[in-house]
C-alpha positions in Angstrom: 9.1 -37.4 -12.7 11.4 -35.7 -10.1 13.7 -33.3 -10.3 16.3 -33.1 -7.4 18.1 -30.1 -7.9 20.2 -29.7 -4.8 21.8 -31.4 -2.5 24.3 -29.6 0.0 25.1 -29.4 3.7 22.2 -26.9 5.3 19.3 -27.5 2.9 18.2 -29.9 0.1 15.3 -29.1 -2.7 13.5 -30.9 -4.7 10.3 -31.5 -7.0 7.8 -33.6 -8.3 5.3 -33.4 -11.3 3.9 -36.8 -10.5 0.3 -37.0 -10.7 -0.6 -39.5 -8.2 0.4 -37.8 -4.3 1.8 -40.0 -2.6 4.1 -41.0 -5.5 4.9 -37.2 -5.7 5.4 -37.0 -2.2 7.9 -40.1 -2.3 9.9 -38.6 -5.2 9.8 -35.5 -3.4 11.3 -37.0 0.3 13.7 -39.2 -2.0 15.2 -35.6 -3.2 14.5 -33.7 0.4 15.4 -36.3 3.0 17.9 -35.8 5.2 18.9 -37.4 8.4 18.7 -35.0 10.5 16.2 -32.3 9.6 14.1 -29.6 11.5 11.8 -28.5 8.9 10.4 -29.4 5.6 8.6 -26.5 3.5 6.5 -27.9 0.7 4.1 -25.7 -1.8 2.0 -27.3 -3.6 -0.9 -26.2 -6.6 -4.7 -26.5 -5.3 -5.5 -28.4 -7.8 -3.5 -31.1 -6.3 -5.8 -34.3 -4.1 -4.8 -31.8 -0.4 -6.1 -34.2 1.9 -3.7 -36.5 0.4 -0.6 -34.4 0.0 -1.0 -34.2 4.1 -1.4 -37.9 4.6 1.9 -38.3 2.3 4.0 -35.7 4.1 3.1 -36.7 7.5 3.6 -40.7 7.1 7.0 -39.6 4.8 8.6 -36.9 7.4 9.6 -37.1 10.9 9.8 -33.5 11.1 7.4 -30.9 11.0 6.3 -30.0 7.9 4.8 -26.7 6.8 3.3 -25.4 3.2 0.5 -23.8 1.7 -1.5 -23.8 -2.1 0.3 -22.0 -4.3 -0.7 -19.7 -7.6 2.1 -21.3 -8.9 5.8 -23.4 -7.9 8.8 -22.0 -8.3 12.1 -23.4 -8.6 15.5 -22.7 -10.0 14.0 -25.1 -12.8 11.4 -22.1 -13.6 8.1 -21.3 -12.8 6.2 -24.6 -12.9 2.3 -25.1 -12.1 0.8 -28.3 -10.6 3.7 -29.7 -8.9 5.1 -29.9 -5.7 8.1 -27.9 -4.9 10.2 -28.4 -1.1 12.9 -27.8 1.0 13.9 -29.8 4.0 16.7 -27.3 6.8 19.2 -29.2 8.1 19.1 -29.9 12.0 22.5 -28.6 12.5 22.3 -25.3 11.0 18.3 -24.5 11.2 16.5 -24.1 14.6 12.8 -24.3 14.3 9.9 -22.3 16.7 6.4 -22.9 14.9 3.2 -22.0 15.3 -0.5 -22.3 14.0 -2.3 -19.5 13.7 -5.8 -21.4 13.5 -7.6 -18.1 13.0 -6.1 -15.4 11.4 -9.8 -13.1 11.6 -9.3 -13.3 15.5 -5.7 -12.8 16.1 -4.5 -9.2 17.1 -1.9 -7.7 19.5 -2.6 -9.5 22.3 -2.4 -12.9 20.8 0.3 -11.7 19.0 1.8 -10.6 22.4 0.6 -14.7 23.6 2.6 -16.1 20.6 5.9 -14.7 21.2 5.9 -14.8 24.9 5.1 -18.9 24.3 7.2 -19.5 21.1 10.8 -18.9 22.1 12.5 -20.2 25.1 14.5 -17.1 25.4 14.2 -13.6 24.3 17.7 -14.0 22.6 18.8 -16.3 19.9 22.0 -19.0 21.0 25.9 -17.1 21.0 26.6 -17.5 17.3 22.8 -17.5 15.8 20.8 -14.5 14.2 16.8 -15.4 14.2 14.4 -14.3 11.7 10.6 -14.9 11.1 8.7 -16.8 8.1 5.3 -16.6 8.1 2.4 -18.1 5.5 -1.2 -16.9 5.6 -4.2 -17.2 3.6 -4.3 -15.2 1.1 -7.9 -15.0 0.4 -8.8 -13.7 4.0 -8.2 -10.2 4.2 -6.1 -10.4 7.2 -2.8 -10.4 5.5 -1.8 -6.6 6.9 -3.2 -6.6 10.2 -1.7 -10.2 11.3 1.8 -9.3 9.6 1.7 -5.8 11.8 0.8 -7.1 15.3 4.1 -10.1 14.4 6.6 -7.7 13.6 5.6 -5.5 16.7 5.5 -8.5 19.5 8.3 -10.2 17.9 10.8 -7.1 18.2 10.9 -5.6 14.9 12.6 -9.2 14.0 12.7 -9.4 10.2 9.9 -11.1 9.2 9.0 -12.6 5.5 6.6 -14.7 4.1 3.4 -15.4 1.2 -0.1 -15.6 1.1 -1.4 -18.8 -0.4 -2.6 -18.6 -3.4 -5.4 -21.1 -5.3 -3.8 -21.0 -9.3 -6.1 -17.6 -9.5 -9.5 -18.9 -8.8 -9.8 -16.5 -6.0 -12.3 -18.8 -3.8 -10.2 -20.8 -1.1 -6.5 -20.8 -0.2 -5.3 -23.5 2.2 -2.0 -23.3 4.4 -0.6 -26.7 5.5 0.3 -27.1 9.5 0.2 -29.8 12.1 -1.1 -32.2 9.7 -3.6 -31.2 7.4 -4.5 -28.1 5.3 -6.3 -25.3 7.2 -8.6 -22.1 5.6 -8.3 -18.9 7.4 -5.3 -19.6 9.4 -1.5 -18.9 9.1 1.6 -20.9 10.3 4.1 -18.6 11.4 8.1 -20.0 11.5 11.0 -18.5 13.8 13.9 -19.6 12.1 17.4 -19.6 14.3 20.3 -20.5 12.1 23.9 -19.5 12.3 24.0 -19.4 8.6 24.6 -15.5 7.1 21.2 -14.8 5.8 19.7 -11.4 4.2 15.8 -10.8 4.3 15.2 -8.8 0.8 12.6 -7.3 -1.0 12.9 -6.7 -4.9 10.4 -4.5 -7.1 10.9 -3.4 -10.5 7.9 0.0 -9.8 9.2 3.1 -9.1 7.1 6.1 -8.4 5.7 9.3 -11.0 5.4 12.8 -10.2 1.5 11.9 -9.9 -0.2 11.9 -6.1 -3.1 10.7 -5.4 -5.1 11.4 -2.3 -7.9 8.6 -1.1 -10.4 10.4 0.1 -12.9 7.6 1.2 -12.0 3.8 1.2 -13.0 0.8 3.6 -9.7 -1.1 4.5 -11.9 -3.9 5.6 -12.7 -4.9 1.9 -10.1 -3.1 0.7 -12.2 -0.8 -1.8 -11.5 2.8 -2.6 -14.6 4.4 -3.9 -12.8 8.2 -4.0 -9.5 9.7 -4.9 -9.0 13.4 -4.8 -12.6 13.9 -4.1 -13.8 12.2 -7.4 -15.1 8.6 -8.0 -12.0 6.1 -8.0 -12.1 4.7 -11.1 -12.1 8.3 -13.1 -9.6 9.9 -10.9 -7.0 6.8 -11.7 -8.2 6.9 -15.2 -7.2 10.9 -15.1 -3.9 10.2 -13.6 -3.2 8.1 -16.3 -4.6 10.4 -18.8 -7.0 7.3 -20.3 -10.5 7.3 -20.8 -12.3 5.5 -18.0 -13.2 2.6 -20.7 -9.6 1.8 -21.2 -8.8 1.2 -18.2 -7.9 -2.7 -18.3 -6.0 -5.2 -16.0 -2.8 -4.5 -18.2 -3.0 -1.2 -17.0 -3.6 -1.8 -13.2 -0.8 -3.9 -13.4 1.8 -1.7 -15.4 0.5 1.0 -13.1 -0.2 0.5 -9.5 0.2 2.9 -6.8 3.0 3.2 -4.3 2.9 3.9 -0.3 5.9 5.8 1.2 6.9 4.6 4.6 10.5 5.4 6.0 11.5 6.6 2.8 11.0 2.9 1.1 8.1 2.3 -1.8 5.7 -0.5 -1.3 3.3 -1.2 -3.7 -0.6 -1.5 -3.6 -2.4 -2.9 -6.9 -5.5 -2.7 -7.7 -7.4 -5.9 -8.4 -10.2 -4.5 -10.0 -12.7 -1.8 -11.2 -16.5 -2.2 -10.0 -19.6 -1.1 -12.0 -20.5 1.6 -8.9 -16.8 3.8 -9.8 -15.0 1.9 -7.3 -11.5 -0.1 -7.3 -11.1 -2.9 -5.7 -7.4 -3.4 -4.2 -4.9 -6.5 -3.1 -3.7 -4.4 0.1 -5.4 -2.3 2.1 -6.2 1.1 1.8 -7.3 3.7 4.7 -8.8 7.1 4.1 -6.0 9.8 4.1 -3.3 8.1 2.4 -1.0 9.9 -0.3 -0.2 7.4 -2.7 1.9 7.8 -5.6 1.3 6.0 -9.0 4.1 4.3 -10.1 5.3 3.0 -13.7 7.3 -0.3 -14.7 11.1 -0.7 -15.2 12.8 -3.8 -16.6 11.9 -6.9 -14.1 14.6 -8.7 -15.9 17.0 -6.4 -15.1 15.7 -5.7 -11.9 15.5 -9.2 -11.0 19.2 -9.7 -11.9 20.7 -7.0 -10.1 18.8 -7.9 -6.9 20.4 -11.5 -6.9 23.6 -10.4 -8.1 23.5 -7.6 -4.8 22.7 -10.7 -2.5 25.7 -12.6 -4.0 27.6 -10.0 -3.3 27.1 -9.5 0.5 26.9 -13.2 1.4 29.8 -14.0 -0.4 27.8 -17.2 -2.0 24.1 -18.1 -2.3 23.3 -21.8 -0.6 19.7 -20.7 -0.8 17.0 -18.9 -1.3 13.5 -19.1 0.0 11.5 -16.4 -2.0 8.0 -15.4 -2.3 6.9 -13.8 -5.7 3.9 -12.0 -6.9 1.4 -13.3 -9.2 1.3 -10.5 -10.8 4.5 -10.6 -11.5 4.3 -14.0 -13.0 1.4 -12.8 -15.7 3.4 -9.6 -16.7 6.6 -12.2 -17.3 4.1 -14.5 -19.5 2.1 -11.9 -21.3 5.5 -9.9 -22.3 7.0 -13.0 -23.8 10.0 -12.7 -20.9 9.4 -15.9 -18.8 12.3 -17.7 -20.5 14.5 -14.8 -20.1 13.8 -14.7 -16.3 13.9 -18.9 -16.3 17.4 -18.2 -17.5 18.0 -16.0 -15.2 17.0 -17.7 -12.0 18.4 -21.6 -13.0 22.0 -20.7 -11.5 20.7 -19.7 -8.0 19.5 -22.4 -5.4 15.9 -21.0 -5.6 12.4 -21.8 -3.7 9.5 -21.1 -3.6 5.8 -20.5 -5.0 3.7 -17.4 -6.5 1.6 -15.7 -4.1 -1.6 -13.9 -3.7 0.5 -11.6 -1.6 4.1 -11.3 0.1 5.1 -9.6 3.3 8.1 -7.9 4.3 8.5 -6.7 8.3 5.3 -5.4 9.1 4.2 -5.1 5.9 2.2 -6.5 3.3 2.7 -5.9 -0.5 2.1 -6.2 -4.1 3.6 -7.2 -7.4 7.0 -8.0 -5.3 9.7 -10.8 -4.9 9.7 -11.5 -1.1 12.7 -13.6 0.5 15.5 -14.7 2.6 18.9 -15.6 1.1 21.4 -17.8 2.8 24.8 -17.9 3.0 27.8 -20.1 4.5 28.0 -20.1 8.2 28.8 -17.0 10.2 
């Protein structure tokens, strides 16, 4: 069964719960198709036949088409699992520079440098036209921070957002879908030119305690913290909180995460897990040296709801929105009974988009956050 559930003059969406692929993919380019169109985004669960998915898109699209495994679809019919959700961008109002990152372990600055010297035809967007960039990664491969960084530095501070892939939390292998087939360890990074009005966000419903906390020894690599404050991770977050270590639970690291100050702004860093050794294992980086503050929930309803009410407001009207939302996020919605209520409040906007392993905003990458871009009429 489909579920077409827009169909308006820059961008159409659509969905498919049909088990068989190329059935869903039909149902889904019945809803999509357009005939003119420069891109078609698709997310998809990893459950799902891949190799398949792929085949269908290709032989169904003319145009590029671009995706990734999800940890779950998202549309402004709710928060769906093994489906396929899209978006096809109208020619007219959407120009499209793409690029596969084939491995995201071996790209840095200079082939971030390479990229944006080869991707755009000019170093200005066309009279008329803003440009921002979209990027999906991986999300098991650790490369999330670095690869985000050395984009937003070659490609002029341009606003950048995007998700890591996620597998429906089995943590073994997320897959992103470019020039043809799904891909491990690689990313497929989007410059989008559009004369649209358009607002890059970033929503969090975390705000910060009068509690620091200093890592004293961590490897970023595998992002593990073994010290805080000069005392083994685990006790000294289990002190801040004022818990017994043996409480400590992945309720807790979710209701409680720790916040990174940069330019005045809060972006959060949860922690994944505790390991037998004292250690805590984190979705984001952490370097020795870094003051973090823990941080406490506030309504995500409510937080949720003033966030798309505040993007209403500056575009005037809402013809889309291409979002990228924590999974974390997602579990604290289902185990507090609120999914419905957030349902609710999503169904009137045109929303996209899947839950992630991870999100990225600029040059950074975070957790437990809604990630996006928001469109509006033309400029």
């Amino acid at each position: 069964m489909s579920n077409q559930v827009a169909v308006d003059a820059h961008a159409r969406r659509g969905q498919s719960f049909h088990a068989d692929e190329f059935e869903a993919v039909a149902e889904l380019h019945a809803a999509i198709a357009q005939p003119k169109t420069s891109l078609v985004l698709m997310f998809c669960s990893s459950r799902r036949n891949l190799d398949q998915l792929a085949e269908a898109a290709g032989a169904a699209f003319s145009c590029p088409v671009i995706g990734c495994t999800t940890a779950g679809e998202i549309s402004n019919a709710g928060y769906q699992e093994n489906s396929l959700v899209g978006v096809s961008l109208a020619a007219d109002s959407f120009t499209i520079y793409s690029a596969l990152i084939e491995s995201v372990v071996d790209f840095g600055a200079v082939e971030a440098e390479q990229l944006a010297q080869s991707l755009l035809p000019s170093a200005q967007p066309a009279p008329g036209k803003q440009r921002f960039g979209l990027l999906l990664i991986d999300g098991m491969s650790l490369c999330e921070e670095r690869v985000t960084a050395h984009l937003h530095q070659a490609f002029g501070q341009m606003q950048i957002v995007g998700g890591s892939a996620g597998d429906d939390l089995a943590f073994q292998a997320t897959q992103v879908l470019a020039e043809g087939r799904f891909r491990n360890g690689a990313a497929v990074f989007c410059v989008v030119e559009t004369d649209l009005s358009f607002r890059a966000f970033r929503t969090q419903h975390l705000v910060p305690t009068d509690r620091k906390l200093v890592i004293t020894e961590a490897d970023p690599s595998t992002r593990r913290v073994t010290e805080i404050d000069g005392m083994p991770a685990r006790e000294a977050y289990a002190e801040a909180l004022g818990l017994p270590v043996d409480q400590l639970c992945p309720a807790l690291y979710s209701s409680h995460p720790v916040l990174l100050q940069i330019g005045g702004q809060s972006y959060v860093r949860s922690i994944q897990r505790a390991e037998p050794d004292g250690s805590l294992v984190f979705y984001c980086a952490i370097d020795n040296g870094l003051v973090l503050t823990l941080a406490e929930c506030t309504d995500l309803a409510d937080n949720l709801q003033t966030s798309l009410r505040r993007l209403e407001q500056d575009l005037g009207s809402i013809e889309l929105i291409i979002g990228f939302d924590c999974i974390l996020r997602r579990l604290e919605m289902r185990d507090r009974g609120e999914l419905d209520a957030i349902e609710r409040i999503l169904a009137p906007y045109p929303f996209v988009g899947f839950s992630t392993f991870g999100e990225q905003f600029n040059g950074i990458h975070v957790n437990q956050t809604l990630t996006g871009i928001a469109f509006g009429g033309r400029r």
